[in-house]
ZATITI-362490 format. One line per 4 residues: number of its first residue (from 0); their letters; for each residue x, y negated, z of N, C-alpha, C. Coordinates in steps of 0.05 Angstrom, whole numbers. Layout:
NUM> a> X Y Z X Y Z X Y Z | ...
end
This chain:
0> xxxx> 2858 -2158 2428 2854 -2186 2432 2880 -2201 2430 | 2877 -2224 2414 2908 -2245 2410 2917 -2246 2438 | 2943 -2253 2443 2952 -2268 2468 2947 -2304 2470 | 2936 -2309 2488 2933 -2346 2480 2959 -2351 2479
4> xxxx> 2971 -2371 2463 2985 -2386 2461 2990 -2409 2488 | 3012 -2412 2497 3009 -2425 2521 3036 -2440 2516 | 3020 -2472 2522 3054 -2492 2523 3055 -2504 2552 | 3081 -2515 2545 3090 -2529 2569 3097 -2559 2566
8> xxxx> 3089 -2577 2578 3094 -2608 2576 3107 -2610 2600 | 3133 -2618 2595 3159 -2614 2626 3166 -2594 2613 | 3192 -2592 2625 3217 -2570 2624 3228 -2571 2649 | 3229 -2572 2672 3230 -2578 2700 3232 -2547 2704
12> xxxx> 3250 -2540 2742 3256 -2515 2740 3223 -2497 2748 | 3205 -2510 2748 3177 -2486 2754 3164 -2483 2721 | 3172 -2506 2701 3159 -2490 2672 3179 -2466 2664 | 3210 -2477 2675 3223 -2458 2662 3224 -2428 2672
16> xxxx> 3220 -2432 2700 3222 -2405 2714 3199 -2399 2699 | 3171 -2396 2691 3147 -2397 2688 3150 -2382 2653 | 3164 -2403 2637 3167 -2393 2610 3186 -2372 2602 | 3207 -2365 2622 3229 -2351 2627 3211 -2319 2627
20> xxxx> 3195 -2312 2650 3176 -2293 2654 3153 -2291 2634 | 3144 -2314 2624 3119 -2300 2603 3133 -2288 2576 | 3156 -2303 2579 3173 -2295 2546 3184 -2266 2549 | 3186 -2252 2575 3201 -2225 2582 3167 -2213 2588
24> xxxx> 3146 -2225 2584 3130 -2200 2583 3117 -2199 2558 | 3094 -2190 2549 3077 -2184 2533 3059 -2214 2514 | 3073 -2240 2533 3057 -2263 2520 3066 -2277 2499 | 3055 -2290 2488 3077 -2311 2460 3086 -2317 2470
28> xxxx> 3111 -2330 2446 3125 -2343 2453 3112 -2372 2469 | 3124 -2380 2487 3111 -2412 2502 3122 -2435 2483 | 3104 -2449 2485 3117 -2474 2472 3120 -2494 2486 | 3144 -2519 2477 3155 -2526 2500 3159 -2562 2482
32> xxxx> 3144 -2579 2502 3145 -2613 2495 3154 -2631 2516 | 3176 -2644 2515 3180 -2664 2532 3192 -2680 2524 | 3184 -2715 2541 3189 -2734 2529 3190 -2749 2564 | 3214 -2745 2571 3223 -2743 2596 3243 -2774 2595
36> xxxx> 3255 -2777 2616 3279 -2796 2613 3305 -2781 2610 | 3302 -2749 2608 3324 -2742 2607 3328 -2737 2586 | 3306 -2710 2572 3296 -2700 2546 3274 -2715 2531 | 3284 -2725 2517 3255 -2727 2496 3258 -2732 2465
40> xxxx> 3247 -2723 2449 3257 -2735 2418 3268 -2755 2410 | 3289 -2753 2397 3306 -2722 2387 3315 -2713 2411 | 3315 -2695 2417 3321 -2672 2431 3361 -2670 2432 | 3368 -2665 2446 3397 -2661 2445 3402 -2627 2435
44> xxxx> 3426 -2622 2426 3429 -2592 2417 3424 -2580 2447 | 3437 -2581 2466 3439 -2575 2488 3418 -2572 2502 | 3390 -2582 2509 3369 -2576 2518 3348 -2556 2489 | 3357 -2560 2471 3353 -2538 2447 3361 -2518 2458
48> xxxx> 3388 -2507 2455 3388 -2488 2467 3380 -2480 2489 | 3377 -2489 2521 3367 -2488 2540 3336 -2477 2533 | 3320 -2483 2517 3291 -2483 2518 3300 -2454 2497 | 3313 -2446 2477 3316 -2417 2463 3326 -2406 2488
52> xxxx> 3338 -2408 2504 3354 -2390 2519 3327 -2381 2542 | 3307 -2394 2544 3289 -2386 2565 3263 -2372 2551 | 3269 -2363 2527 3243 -2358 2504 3225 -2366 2493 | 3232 -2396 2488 3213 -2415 2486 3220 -2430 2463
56> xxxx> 3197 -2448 2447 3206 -2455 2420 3196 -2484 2433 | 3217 -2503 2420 3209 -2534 2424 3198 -2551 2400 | 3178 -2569 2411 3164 -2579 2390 3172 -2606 2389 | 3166 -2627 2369 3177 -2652 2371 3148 -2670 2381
60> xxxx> 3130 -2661 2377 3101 -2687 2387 3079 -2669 2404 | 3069 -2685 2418 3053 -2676 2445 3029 -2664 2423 | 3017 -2679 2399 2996 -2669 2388 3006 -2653 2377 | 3024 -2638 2359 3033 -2618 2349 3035 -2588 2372
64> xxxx> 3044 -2596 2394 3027 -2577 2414 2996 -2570 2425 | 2982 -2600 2431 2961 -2580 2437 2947 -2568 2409 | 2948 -2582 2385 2947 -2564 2361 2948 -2540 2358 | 2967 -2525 2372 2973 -2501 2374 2964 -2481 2392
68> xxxx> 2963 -2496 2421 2961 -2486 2433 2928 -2473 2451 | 2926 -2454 2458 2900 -2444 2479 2905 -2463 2505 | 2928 -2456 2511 2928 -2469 2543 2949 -2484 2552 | 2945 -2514 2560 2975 -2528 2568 2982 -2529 2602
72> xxxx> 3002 -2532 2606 3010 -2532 2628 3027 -2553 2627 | 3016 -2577 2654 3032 -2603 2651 3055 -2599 2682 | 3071 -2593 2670 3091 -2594 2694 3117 -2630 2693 | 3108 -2647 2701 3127 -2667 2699 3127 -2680 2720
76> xxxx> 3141 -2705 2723 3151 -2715 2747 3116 -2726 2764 | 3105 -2731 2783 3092 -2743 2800 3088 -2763 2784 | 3104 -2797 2785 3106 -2812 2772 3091 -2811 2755 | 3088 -2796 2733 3071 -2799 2698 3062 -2779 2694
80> xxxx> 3051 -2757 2718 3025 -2737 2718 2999 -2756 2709 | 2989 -2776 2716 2966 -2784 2710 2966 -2793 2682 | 2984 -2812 2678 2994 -2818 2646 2987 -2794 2632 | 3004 -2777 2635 3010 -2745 2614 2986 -2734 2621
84> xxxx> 2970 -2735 2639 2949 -2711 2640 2930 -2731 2628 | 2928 -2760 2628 2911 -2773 2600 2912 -2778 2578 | 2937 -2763 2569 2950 -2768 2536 2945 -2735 2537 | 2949 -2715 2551 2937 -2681 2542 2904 -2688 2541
88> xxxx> 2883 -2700 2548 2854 -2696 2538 2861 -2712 2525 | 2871 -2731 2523 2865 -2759 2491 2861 -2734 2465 | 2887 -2713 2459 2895 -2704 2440 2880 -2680 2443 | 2867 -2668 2465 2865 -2642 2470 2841 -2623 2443
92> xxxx> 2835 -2597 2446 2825 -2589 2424 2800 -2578 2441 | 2782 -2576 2436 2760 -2569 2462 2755 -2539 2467 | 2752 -2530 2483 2771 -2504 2493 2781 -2486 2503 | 2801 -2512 2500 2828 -2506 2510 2830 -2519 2545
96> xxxx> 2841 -2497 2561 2849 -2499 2586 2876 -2515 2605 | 2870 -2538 2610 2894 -2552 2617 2904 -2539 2648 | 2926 -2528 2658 2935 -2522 2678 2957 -2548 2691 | 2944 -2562 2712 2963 -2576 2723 2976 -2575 2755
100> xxxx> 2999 -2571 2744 3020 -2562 2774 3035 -2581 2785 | 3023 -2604 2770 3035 -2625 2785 3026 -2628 2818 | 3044 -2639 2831 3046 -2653 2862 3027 -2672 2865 | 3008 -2681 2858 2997 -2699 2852 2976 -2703 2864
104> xxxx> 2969 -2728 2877 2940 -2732 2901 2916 -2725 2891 | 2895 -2719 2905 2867 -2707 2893 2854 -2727 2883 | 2852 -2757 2883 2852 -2774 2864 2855 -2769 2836 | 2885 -2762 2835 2892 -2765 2808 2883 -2739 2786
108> xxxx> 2882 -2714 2801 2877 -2692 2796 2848 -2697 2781 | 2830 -2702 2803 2803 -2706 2797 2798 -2720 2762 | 2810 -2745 2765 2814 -2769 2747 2823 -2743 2724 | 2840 -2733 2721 2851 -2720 2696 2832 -2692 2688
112> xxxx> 2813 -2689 2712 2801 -2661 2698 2777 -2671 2689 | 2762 -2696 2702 2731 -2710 2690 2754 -2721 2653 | 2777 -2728 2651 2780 -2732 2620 2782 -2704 2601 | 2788 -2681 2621 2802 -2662 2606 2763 -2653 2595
116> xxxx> 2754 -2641 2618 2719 -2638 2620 2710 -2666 2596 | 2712 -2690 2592 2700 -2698 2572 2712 -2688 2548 | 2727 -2683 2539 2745 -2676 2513 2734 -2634 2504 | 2712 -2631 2526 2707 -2607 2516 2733 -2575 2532
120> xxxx> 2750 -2592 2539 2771 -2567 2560 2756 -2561 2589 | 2769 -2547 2602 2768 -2538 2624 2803 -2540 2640 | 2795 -2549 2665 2816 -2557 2682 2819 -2540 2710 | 2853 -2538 2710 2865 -2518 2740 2880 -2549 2751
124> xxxx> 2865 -2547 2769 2887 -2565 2797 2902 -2541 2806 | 2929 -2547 2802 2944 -2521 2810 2965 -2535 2826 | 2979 -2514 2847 2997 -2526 2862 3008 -2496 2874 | 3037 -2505 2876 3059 -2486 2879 3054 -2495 2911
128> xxxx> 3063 -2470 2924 3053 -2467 2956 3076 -2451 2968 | 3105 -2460 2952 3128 -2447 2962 3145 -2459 2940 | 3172 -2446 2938 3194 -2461 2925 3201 -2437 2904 | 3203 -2449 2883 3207 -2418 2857 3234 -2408 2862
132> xxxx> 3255 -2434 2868 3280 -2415 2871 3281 -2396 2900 | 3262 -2398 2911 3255 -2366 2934 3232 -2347 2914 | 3217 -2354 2907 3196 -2341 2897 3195 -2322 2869 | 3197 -2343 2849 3208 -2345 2821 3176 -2351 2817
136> xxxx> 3163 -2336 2794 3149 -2341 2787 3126 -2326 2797 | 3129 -2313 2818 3105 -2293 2836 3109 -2324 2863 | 3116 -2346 2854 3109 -2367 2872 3075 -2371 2873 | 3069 -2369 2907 3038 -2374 2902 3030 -2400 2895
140> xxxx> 2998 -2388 2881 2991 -2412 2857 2966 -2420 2877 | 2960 -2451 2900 2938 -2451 2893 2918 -2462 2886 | 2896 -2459 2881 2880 -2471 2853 2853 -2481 2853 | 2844 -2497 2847 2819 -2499 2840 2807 -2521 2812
144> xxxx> 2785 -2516 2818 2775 -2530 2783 2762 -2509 2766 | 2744 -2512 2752 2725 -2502 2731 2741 -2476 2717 | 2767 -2481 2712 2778 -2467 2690 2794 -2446 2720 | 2786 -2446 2737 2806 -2428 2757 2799 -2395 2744
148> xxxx> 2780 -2377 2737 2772 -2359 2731 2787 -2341 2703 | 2781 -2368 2685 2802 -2359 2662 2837 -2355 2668 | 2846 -2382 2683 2872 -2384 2694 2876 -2360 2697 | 2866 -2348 2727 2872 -2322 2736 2867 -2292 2715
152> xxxx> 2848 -2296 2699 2843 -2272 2676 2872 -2273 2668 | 2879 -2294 2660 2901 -2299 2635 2929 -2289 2645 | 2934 -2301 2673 2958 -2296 2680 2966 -2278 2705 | 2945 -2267 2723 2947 -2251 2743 2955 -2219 2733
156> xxxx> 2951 -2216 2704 2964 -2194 2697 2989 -2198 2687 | 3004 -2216 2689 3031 -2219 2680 3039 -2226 2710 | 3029 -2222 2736 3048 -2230 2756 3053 -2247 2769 | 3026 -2269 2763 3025 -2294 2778 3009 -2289 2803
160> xxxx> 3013 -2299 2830 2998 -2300 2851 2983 -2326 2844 | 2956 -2324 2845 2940 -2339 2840 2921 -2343 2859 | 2907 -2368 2880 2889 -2363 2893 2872 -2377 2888 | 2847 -2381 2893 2824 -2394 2886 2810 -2413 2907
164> xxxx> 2813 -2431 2903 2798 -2461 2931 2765 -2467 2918 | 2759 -2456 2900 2735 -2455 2881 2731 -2479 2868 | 2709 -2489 2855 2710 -2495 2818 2716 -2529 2834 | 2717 -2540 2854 2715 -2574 2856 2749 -2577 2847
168> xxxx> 2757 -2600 2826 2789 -2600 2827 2788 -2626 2840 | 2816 -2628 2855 2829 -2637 2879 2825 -2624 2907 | 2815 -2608 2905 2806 -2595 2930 2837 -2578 2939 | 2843 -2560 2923 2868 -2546 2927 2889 -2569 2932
172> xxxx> 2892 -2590 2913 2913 -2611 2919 2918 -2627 2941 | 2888 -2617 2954 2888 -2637 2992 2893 -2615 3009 | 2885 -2598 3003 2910 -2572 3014 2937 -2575 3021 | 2949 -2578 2988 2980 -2574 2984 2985 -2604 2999
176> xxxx> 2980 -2630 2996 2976 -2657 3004 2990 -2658 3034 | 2967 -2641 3050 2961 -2643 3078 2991 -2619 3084 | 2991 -2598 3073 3007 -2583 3075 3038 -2594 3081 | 3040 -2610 3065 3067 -2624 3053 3074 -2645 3079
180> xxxx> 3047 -2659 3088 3054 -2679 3115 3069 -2651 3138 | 3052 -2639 3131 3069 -2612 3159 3098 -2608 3149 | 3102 -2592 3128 3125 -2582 3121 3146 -2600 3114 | 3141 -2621 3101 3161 -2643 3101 3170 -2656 3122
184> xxxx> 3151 -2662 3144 3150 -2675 3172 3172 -2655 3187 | 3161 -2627 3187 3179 -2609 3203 3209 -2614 3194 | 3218 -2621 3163 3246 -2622 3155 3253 -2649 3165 | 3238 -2670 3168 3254 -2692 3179 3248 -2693 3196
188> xxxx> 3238 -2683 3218 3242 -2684 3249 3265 -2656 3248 | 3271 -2644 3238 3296 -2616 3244 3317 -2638 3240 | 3323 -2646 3212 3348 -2666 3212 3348 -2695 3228 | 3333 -2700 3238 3332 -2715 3254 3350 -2717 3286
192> xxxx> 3337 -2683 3300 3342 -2679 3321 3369 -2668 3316 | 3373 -2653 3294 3400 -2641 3293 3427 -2658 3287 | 3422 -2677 3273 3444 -2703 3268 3439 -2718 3290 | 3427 -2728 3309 3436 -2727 3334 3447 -2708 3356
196> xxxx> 3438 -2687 3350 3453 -2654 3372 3478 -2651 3361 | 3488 -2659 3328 3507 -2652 3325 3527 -2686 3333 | 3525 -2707 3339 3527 -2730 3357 3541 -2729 3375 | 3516 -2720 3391 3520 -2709 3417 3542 -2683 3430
200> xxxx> 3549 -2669 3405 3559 -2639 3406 3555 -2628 3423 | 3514 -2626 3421 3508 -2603 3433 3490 -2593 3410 | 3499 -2588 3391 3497 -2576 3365 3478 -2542 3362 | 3490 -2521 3373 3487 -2494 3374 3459 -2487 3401
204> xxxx> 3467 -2516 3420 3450 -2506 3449 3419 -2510 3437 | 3415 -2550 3417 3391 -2555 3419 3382 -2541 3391 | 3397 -2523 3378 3388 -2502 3356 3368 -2477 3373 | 3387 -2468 3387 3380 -2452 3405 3357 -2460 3428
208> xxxx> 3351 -2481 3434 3324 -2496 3445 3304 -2508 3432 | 3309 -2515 3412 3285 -2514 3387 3275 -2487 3381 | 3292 -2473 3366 3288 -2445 3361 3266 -2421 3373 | 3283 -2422 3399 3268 -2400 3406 3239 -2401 3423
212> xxxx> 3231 -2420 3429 3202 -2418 3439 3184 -2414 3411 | 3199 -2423 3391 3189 -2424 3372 3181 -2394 3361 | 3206 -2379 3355 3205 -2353 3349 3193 -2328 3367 | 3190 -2348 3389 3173 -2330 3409 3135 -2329 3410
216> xxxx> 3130 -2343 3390 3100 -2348 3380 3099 -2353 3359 | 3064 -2339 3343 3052 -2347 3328 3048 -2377 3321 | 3056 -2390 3285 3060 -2418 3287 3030 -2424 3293 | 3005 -2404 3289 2980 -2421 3287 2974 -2433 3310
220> xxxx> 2991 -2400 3335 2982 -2407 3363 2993 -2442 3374 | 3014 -2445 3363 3032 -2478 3374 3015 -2491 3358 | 3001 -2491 3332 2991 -2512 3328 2961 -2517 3348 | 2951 -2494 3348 2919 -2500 3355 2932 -2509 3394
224> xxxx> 2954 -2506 3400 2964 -2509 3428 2963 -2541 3424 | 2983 -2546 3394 2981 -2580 3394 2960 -2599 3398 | 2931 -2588 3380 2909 -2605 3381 2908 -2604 3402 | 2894 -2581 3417 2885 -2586 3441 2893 -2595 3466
228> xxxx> 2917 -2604 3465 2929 -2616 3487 2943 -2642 3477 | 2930 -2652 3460 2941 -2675 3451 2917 -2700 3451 | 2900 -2685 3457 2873 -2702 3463 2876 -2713 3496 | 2901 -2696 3512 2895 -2700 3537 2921 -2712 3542
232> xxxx> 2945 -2710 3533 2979 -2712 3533 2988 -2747 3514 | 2958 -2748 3497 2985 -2763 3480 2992 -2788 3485 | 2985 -2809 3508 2995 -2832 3516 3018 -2823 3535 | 3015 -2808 3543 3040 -2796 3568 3061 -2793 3551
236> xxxx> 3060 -2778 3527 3077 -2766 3503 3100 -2779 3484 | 3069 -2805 3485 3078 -2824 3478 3098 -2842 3482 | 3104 -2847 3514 3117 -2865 3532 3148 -2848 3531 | 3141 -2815 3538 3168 -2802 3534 3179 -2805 3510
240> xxxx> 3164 -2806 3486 3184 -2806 3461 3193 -2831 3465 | 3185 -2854 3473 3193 -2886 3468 3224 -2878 3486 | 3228 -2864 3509 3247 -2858 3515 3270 -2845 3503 | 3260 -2824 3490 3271 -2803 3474 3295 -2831 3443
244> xxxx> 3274 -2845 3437 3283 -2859 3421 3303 -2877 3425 | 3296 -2888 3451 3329 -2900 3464 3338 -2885 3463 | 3354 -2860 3466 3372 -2842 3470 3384 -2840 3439 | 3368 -2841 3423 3371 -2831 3393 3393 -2864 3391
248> xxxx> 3382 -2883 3393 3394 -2902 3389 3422 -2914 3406 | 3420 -2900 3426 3442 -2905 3454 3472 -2883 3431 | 3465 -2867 3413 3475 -2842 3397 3487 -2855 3378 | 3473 -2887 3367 3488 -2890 3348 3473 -2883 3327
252> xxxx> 3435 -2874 3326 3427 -2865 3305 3399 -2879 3304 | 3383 -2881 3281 3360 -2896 3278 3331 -2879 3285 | 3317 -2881 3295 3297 -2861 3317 3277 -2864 3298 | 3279 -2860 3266 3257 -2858 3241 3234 -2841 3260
256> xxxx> 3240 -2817 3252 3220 -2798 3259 3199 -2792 3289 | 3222 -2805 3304 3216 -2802 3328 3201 -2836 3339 | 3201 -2853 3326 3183 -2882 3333 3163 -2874 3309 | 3160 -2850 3287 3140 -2848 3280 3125 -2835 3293
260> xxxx> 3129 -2809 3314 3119 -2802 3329 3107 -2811 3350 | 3120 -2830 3369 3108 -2850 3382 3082 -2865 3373 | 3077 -2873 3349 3066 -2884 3333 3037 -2874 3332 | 3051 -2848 3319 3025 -2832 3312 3009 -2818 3345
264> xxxx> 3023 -2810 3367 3015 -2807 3393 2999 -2831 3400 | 3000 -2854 3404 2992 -2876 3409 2957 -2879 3394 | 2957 -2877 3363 2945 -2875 3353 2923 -2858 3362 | 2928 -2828 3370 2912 -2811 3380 2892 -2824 3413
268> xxxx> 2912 -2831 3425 2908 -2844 3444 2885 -2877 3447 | 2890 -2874 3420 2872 -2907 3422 2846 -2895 3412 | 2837 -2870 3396 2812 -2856 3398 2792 -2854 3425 | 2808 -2859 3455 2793 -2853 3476 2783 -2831 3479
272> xxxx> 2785 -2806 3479 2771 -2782 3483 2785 -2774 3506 | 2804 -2782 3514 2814 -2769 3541 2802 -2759 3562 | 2781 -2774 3578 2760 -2772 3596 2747 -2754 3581 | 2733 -2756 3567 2712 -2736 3559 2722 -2706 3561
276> xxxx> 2745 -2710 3546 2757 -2678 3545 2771 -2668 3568 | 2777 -2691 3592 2793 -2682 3615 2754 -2658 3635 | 2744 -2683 3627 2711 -2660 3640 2696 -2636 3623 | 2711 -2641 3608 2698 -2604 3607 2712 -2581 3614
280> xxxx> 2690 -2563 3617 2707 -2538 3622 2728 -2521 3605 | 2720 -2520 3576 2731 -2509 3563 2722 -2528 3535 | 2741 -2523 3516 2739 -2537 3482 2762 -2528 3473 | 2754 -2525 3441 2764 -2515 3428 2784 -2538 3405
284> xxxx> 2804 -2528 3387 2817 -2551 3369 2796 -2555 3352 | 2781 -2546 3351 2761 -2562 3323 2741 -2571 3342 | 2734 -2564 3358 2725 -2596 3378 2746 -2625 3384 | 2765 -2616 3385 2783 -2645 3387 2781 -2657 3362
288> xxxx> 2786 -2638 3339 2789 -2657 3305 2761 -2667 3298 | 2735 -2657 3311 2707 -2664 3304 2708 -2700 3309 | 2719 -2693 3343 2721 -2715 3358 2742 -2744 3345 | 2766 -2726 3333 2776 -2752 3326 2762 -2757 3305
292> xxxx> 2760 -2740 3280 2745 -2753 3260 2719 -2772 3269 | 2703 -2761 3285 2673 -2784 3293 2692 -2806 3297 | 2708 -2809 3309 2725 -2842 3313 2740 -2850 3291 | 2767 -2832 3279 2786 -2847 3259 2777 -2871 3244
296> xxxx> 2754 -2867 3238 2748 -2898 3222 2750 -2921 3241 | 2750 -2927 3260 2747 -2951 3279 2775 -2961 3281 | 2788 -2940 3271 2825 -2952 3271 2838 -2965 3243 | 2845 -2993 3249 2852 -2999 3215 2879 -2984 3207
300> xx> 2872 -2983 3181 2900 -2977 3167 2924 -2987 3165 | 2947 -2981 3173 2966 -2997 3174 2982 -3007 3136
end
């Protein structure tokens, strides 16, 4: 059986890590289109060679790739994922499997696989669920959309961790979405507290008091600890952070993270479930999130 032909729209470091590995195994060569603010036709010698040096042949027009190609993979900035993933079905060949790894809200995802699905392709909502320069390209993939089945045929024998959220696309991307409020949140509340500890120069102590209750438990156990006591804590919680935030500011520093926290405590708090949940005997965290969801709508959007 041929190898599909597989391009890349972006040259960003997850196509390259990506084209770097299919070109060192058994697959064609990748083909490679961008029309970037950095790169785009004409091409400089210097990103020429960059794109030979990773085993990859560069093309000069988006239709001259999917022409070629079985399967594209749109790796480009956030910004002009929706653009570019509606100029890959404008041109697309019917098919052919669009893989998109863009960051991109389940909105937009959706929007790009009902064009890719009219044009006769099949579509991966795909999303990186770690960082390639830890990973490389065994970075986990995860996925959903119509075309998830082929995806994984194609490339789980060359090495890709691939998981499956099944055939709805945006579904995986409210995953990675929701994921990202955690993981990003956790980096600006770390630099947050720590550019004040280092302020303060108590630098090493509040490392060491962050740290280790932490490392002393399972993260699921502190989260499902959070819901459930945040249905009963968070106006009290709330009042302490408003404190916490004078301090940040008494420091000489701006209390971003921590008056968003307030914020968001308060918020929880104007749900009213307090009483209810202070009388029962026992409940669980997906009784508290049942609970906020039956309310969140009654709160406007800021």
């Amino acid at each position: 059986m041929t190898a599909p032909v597989i391009g890349f729209v972006g040259f960003g470091e997850a196509a390259q890590c990506f084209a770097r590995h299919l070109a060192a195994s058994d697959a064609s060569t990748p083909l490679v289109f961008c029309e970037g603010r950095t790169n785009r036709p004409p091409y400089s010698e210097s990103f020429r060679l960059q794109v030979r040096e990773a085993g990859a042949e560069l093309v000069d027009t988006l239709n001259e790739l999917l022409a070629r190609v079985d399967i594209v993979i749109s790796a480009v900035v956030v910004a002009t994922a929706a653009e570019v993933g509606a100029a890959i079905a404008a041109g697309l060949r019917p098919g052919t499997l669009v893989v998109d790894i863009n960051a991109s809200t389940p909105s937009s995802k959706i929007a790009v696989a009902e064009a890719v699905r009219a044009r006769g392709g099949s579509y991966v909502d795909a999303n990186l669920m770690g960082a390639v320069s830890i990973y490389g390209a065994k970075v986990p993939l995860y996925c959903s959309g119509d075309g998830v089945e082929r995806f994984t045929a194609v490339f789980a024998p060359f090495g890709f961790t691939i998981e499956s959220a099944g055939p709805r696309a945006g579904d995986a991307a409210a995953v990675k979405m929701l994921r990202s409020v955690v993981t990003k949140g956790i980096e600006a509340l770390v630099i947050e507290a720590m550019t004040a500890a280092s302020v303060a120069g108590v630098r090493a102590e509040a490392l060491r008091g962050i740290c280790e209750p932490m490392d002393a438990t399972r993260f699921s156990s502190f989260v499902d600890m959070c819901i459930r006591t945040d249905v009963l804590h968070a106006e009290r919680r709330a009042v302490e952070m408003d404190g916490v935030a004078e301090g940040l500011r008494e420091l000489g520093l701006d209390p971003v993270m921590t008056e968003a926290t307030c914020a968001r405590l308060r918020a929880s708090a104007a749900l009213g479930q307090r009483e209810a949940f202070v009388a029962r005997t026992s409940y669980t965290a997906d009784d508290v999130l049942d609970a906020y969801r039956a309310r969140s709508g009654e709160l406007p959007c800021r």
